[in-house]
C-alpha positions as CSV (number, residue, x, y, z in Angstrom):
1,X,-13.4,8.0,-9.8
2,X,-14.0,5.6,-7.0
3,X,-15.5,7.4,-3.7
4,X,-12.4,6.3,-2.0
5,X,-10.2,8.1,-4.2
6,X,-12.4,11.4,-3.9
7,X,-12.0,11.3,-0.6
8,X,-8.7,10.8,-0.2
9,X,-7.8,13.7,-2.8
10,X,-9.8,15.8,-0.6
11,X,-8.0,14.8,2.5
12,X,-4.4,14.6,0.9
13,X,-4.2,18.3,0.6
14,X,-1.4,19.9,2.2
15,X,-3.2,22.1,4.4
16,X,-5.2,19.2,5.8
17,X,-2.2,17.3,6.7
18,X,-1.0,20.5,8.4
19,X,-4.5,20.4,10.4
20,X,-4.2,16.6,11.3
21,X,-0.5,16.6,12.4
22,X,-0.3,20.1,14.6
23,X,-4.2,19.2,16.1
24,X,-2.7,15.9,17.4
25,X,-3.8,13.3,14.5
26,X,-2.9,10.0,14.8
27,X,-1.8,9.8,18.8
28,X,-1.9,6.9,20.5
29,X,-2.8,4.6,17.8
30,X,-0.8,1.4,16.5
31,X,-0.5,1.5,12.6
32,X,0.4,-1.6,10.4
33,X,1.3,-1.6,7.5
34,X,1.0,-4.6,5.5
35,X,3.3,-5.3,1.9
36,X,3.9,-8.2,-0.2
37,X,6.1,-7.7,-3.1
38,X,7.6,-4.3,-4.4
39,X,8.5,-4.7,-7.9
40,X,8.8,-2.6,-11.1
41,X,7.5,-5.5,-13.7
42,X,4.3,-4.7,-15.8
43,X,1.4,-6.6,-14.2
44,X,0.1,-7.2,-17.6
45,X,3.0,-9.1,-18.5
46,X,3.2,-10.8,-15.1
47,X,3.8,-14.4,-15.5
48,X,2.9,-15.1,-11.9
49,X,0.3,-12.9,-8.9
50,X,0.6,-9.7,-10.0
51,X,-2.0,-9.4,-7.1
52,X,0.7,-9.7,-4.9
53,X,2.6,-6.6,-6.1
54,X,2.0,-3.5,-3.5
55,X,4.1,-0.9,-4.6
56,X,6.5,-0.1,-7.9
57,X,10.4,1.0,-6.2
58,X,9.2,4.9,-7.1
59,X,5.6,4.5,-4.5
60,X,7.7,2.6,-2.3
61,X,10.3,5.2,-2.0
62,X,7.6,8.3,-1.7
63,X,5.3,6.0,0.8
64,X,8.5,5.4,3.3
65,X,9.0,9.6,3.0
66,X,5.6,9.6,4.3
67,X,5.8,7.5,7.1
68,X,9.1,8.5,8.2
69,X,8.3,12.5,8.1
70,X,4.7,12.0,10.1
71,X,4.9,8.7,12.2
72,X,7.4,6.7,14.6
73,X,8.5,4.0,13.1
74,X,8.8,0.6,15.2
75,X,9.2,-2.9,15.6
76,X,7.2,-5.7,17.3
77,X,10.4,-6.2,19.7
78,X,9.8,-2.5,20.4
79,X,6.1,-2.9,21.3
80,X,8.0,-5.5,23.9
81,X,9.5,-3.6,25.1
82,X,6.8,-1.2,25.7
83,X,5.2,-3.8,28.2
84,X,8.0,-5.3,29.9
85,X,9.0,-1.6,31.0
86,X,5.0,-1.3,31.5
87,X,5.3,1.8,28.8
88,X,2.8,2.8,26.4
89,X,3.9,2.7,23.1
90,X,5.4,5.9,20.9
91,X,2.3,8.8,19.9
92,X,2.4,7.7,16.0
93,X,3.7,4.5,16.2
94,X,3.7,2.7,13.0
95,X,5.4,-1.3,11.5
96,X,6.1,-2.0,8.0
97,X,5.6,-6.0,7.4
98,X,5.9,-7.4,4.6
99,X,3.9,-11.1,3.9
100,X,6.0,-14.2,2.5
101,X,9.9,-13.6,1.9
102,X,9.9,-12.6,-1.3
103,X,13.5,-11.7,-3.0
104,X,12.4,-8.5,-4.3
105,X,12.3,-7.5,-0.5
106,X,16.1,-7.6,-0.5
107,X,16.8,-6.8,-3.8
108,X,14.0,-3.6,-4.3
109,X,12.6,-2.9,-1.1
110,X,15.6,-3.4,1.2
111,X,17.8,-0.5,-0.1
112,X,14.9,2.0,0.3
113,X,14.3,0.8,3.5
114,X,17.9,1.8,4.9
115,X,18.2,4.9,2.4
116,X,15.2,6.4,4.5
117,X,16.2,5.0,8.2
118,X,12.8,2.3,8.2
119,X,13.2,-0.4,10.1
120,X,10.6,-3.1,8.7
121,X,9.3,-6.8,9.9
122,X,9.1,-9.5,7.0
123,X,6.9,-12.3,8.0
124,X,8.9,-15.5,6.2
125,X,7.2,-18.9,5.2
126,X,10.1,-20.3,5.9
127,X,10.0,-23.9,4.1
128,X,10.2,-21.6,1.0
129,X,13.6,-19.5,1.2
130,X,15.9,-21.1,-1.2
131,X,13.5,-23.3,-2.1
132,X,12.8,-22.8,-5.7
133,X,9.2,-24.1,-5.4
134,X,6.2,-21.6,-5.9
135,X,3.8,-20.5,-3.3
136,X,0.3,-22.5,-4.1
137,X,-1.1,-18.8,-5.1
138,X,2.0,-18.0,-7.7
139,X,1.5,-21.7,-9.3
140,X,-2.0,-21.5,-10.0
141,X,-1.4,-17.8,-11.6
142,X,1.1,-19.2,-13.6
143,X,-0.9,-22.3,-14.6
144,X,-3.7,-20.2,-15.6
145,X,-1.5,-17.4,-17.9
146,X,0.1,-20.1,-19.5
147,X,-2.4,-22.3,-20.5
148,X,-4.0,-22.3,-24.2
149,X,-7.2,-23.4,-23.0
150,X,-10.7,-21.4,-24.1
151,X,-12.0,-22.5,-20.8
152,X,-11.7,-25.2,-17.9
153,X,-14.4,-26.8,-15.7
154,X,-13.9,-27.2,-12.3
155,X,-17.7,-28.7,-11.4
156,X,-16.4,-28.3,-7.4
157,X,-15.6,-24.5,-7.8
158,X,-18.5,-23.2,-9.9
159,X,-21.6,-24.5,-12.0
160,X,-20.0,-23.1,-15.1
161,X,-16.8,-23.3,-17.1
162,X,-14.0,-20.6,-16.1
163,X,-13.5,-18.8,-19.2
164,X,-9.6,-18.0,-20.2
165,X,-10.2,-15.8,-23.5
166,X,-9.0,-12.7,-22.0
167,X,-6.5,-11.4,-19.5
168,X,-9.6,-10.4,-17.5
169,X,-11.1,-13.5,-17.6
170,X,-8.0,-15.1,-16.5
171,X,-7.5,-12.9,-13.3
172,X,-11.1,-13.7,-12.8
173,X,-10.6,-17.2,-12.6
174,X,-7.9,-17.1,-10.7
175,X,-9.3,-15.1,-7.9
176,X,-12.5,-17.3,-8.2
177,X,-9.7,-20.6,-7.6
178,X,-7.7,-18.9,-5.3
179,X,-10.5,-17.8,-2.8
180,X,-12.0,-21.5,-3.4
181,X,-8.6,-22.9,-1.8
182,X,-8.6,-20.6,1.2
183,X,-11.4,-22.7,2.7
184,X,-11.3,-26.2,1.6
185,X,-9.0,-28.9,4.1
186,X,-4.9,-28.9,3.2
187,X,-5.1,-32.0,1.7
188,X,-8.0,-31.5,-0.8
189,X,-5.7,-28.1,-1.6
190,X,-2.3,-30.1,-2.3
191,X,-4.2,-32.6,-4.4
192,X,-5.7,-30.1,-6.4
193,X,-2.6,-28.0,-7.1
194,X,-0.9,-31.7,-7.9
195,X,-3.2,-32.1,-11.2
196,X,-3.6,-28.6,-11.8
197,X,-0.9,-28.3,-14.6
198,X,-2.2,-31.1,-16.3
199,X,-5.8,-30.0,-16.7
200,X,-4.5,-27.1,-17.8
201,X,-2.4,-28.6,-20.3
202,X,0.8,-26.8,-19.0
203,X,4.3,-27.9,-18.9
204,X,6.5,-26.6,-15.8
205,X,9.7,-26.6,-15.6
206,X,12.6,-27.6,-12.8
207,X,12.7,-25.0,-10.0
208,X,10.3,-22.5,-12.0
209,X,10.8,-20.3,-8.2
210,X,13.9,-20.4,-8.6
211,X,15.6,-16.8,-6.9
212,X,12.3,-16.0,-6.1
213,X,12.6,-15.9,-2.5
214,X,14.9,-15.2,0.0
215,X,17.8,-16.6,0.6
216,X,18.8,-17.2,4.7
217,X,21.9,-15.0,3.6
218,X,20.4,-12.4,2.8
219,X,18.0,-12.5,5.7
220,X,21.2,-12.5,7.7
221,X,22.0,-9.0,6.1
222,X,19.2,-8.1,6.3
223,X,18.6,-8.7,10.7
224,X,22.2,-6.7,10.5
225,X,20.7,-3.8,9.7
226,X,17.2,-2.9,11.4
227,X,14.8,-5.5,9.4
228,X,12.8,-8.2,12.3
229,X,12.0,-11.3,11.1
230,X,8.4,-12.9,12.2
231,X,7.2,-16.2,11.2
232,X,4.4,-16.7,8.8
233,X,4.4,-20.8,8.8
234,X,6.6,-23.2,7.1
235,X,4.8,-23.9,3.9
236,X,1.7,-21.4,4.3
237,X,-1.3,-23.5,4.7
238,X,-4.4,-21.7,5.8
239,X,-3.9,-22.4,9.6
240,X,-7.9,-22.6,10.4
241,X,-8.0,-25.9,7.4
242,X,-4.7,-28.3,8.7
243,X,-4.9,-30.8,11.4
244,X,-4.0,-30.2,14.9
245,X,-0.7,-31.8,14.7
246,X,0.0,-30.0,11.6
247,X,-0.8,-26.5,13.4
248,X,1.7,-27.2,15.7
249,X,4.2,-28.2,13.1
250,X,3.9,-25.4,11.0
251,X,3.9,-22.6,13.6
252,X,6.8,-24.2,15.5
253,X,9.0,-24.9,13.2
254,X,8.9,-21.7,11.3
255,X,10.2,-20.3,14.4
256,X,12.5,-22.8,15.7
257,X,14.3,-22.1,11.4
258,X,14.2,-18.6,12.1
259,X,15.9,-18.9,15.8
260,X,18.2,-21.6,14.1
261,X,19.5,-19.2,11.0
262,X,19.3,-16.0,12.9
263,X,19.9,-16.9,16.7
264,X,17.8,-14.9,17.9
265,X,14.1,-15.3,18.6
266,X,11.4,-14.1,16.8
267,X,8.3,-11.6,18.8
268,X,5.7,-11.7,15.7
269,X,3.8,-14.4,13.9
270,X,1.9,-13.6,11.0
271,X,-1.4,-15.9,10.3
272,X,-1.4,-16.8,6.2
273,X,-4.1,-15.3,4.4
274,X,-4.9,-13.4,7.8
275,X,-7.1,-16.5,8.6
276,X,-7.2,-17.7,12.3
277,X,-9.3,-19.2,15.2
278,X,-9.3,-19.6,18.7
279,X,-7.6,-23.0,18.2
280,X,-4.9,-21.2,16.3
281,X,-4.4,-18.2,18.3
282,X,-3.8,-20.4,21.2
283,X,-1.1,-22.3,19.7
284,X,0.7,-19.1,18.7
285,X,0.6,-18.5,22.0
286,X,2.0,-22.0,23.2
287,X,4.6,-21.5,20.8
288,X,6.1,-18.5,22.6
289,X,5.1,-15.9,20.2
290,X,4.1,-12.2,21.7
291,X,2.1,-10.8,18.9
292,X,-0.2,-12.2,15.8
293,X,-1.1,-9.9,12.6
294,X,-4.5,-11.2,10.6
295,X,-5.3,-8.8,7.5
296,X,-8.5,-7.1,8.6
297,X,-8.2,-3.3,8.2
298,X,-8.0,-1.5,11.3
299,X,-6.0,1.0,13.6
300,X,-5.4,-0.4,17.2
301,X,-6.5,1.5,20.1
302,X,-7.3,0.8,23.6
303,X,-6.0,-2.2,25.4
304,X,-4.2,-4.4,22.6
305,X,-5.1,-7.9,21.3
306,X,-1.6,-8.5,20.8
307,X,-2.8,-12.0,18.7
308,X,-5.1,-10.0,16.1
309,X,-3.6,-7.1,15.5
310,X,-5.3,-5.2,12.0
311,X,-3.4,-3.9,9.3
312,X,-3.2,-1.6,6.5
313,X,-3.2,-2.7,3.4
314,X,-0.4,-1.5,0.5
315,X,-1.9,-1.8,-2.9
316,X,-0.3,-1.0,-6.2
317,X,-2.8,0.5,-7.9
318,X,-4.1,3.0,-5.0
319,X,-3.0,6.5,-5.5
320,X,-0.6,8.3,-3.0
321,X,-3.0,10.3,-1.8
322,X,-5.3,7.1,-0.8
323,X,-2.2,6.0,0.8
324,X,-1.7,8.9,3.5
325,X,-5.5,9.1,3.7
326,X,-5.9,5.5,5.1
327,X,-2.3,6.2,7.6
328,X,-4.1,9.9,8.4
329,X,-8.2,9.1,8.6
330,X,-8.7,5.5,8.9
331,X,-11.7,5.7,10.7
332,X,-13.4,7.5,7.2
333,X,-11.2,5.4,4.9
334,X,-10.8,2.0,5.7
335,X,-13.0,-0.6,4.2
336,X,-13.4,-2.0,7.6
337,X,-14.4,1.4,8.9
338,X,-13.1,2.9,11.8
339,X,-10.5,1.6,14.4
340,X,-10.2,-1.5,16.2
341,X,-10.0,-1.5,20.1
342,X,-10.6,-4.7,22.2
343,X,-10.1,-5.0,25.9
């Protein structure tokens, strides 16, 4: 059992949830919680990231109890609030985000959501609702489960062939790709996910995305009834590898389509892949935006960064009890140790 696990059995107990909540636990600090994709499909038989699933309908459901029974759910126009009227925000405040604009957060997550009272934020890469094109991370999962090959070569990723004899070996090499594209320029990316199909010998088909994201309808509903909408880019380029002019393109217009569909103006930005500079920072900021989540686990204390705020991260396969273990004690549990204050 992984030491995270132990400890998280050990702190999950009843009686120590008792402790933490009646001796003040969890006060005064900002927790974020950070989801992609809830859905109830078999990750073995996942044709696309099954990386990006954090919770099946049924964890969803008994995470959202959680939160709502021991924190105060917010929003980022909340925490706005909070500093126009020179507040401080609620004892146990806490957001649910979700990353992307995947469908499923209508169609699985959305009815929880307003069963248990949560309000939520969904960060949208808006170029992509209604789209029926892939995210670059979904495509080269789906390239990789659906080719035939033994093997491929890619002599600018690694030394070695990536062996595809396995399911293992396939996730393998698609993390191995995946983290490769996260830091090389946009442009070396696109071209690379342009031949990708045909070195891996795999046909795709018209609008393989197709009802995979969400539609600007259904984000309408959705702002109808407590969900925020941030921005998260237009096509989700990792901000800290585009051109300048392309930074500003891509953090402007996702919030000029989200104004335009919603009319209203979004608080939050969310960087892709959690990966910003000072360069991008300070064009969030030009761009009007009030807050910026990156994806380094933490619980804000203290005087607020309000443009690199920490998360926690959802993940299918953690346990419940790791779950209220890394909302309860994150200083113990988080892999980035213990809580992030920065005046």
């Amino acid at each position: 059992m992984r030491k995270r696990e132990l400890a998280a059995r050990t702190l999950g107990y009843g009686a120590v949830r008792w402790l933490w909540r009646t001796a003040g636990g969890g006060k005064g600090g900002l927790r974020i919680l950070a989801y992609h994709r809830v859905l109830d499909d078999a990750p073995a038989s996942f044709a696309f990231d099954e990386d990006l699933i954090s919770a099946t309908s049924a964890s969803f459901r008994r995470q959202m109890e959680f939160v709502r029974r021991h924190f105060q759910i917010v929003s980022f126009a909340d925490l706005q609030r909070c500093a126009q009227e020179n507040k401080p925000w609620p004892a146990r405040a806490l957001i649910v985000t979700f990353d992307d604009g995947y469908a499923d957060n209508y169609s699985h997550a959305f009815p929880i959501l307003k069963e248990k009272n949560v309000p939520a934020t969904i960060f949208l890469a808006t170029d992509f609702m209604e789209s029926g094109r892939l995210f670059w991370w979904d495509l080269v999962a789906y390239c990789f489960k659906q080719s035939a090959l033994g093997s491929v070569h890619f002599p600018e990723i690694a030394s070695e062939p990536l062996l595809l004899t396995t399911a293992a070996a396939r996730r393998k090499a698609i993390n191995r790709v995946l983290q490769w594209m996260k830091n090389i320029p946009e442009a070396t990316k696109n071209e690379f996910l342009q031949n990708l199909p045909r070195v891996l010998e795999v046909t795709l088909r018209d609008n393989l995305g197709q009802g995979m994201h969400l539609s600007w309808s259904q984000i309408g509903e959705m702002a109808q009834h407590g969900i925020e909408f941030g921005a998260h880019s237009i096509s989700h380029p990792i901000l800290t590898n585009v051109a300048p002019e392309q930074l500003e393109v891509e953090i402007n217009g996702s919030k000029r389509a989200i104004e335009e569909h919603l009319q209203r103006e979004p608080v939050a930005f969310c960087y892709p892949a959690g990966q910003f500079n000072f360069e991008v920072q300070n064009a969030v900021r030009r761009a009007g935006f009030h807050f910026a989540t990156a994806f380094h686990e933490a619980v804000s204390h203290g005087a607020l960064d309000c443009f690199a705020l920490p998360r926690i991260h959802a993940e299918r396969d953690d346990s419940f009890a790791l779950f209220q273990s890394n909302l309860m004690f994150p200083g113990v549990m988080l892999r980035g140790g213990s809580s992030c204050e920065i005046s």
